[in-house]
N, C-alpha and C positions, 0 to 999 in steps of 0.2 A: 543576480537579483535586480528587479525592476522596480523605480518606487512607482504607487500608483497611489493618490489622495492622500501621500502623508506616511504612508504605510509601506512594508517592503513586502513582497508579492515574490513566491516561490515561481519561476518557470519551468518546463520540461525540462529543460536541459542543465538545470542547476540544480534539481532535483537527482539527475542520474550522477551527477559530476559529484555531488553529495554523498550520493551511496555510493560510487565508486571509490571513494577515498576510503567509506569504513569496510568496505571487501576486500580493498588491495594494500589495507594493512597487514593483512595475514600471506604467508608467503604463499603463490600461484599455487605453487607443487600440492598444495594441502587440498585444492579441489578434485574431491571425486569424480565427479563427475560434471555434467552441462546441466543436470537438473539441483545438485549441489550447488553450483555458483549460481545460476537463475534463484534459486529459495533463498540465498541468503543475501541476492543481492535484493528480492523483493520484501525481503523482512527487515531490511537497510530501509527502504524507501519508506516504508510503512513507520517505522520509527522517530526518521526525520518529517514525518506529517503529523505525526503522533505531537510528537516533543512541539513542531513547530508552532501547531494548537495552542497544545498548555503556554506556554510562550505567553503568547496573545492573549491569555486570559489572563495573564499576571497582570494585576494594577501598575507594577512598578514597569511592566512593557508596553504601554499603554493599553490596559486591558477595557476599561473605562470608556475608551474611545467607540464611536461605529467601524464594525468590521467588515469587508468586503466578501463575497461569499465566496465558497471556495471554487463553484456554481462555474464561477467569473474567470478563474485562475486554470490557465494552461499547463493543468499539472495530469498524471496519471491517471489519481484516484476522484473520482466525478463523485465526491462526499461531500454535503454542506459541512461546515466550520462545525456546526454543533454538535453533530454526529459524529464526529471522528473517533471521539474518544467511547462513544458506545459500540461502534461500530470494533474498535480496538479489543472493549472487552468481551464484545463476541465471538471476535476472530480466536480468542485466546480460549474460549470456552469449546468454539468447534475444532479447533486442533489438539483438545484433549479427549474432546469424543469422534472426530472422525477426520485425521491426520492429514490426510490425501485432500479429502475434498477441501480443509483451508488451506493448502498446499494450492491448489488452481485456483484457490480464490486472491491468493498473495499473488502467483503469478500472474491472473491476469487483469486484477483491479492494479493494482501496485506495481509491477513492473510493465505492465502494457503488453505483455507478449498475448501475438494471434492464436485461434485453437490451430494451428499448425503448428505451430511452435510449442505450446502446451506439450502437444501429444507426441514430438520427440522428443521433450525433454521429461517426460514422464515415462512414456512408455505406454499413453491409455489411450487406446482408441477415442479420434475427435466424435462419435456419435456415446462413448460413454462419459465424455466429458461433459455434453450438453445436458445428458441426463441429472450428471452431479451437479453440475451449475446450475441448473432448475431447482434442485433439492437446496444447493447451499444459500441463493437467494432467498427462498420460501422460510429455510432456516431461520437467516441473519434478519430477515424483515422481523419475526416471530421476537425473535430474540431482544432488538433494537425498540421495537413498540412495548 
């Protein structure tokens, strides 16, 4: 953690160091697979941005205060502070209508993995990925406004 204006400021790497703790509470052996531990480590990350959020809106964590944006912050997910949390309740709406596609969106908003890496941990061709990723942004934007 970095302070910056008063404030503490998630970095990359405290961010992964975060989700690796709530992944590798559960024993190694339980992963399926690479696309198993990539999903739940980017549904980790998503959670600790989530929470970190609400956090920061609570009066009692100095919610009151000016917030720095998240714009600013050398994190994963390139979401203003405001957003997070609509953006959370779309992600949770598209993974009950269309599994896969917020499945590469948690991958690659949230965990940072390239469509290289997507497409082996999935298994879907990186030109069917771009497809999806067209659709799921067009989605989330719909969704979000």
């Amino acid at each position: 953690m970095v302070a910056r204006e008063g404030l503490q400021t998630l970095t990359a790497t405290a961010l992964v160091h975060e989700a690796w703790l709530k992944v590798s509470k559960d024993d190694e052996s339980k992963w399926e697979s690479r696309r198993h531990f990539f999903g739940a480590a980017a549904q980790a990350m998503r959670r600790i941005l989530l929470n970190r959020y609400r956090d920061k809106q609570r009066l009692k964590r100095g919610g009151a205060h000016e917030h720095v944006s998240a714009e600013e912050l050398p994190v994963a997910a390139p979401v203003p502070d405001e957003q997070i949390e609509s953006l959370d309740e779309a992600l949770t709406r598209l993974a009950a209508a269309e599994p896969l596609v917020a499945e590469i969106v948690n991958l690659r908003w949230f965990a940072g993995l390239k469509w290289s890496e997507i497409a082996d941990v999935t298994g879907v061709p990186e030109r069917e990925l771009n497809r999806l990723w067209v659709f799921a942004r067009a989605w989330l934007k719909t969704e979000i406004e």
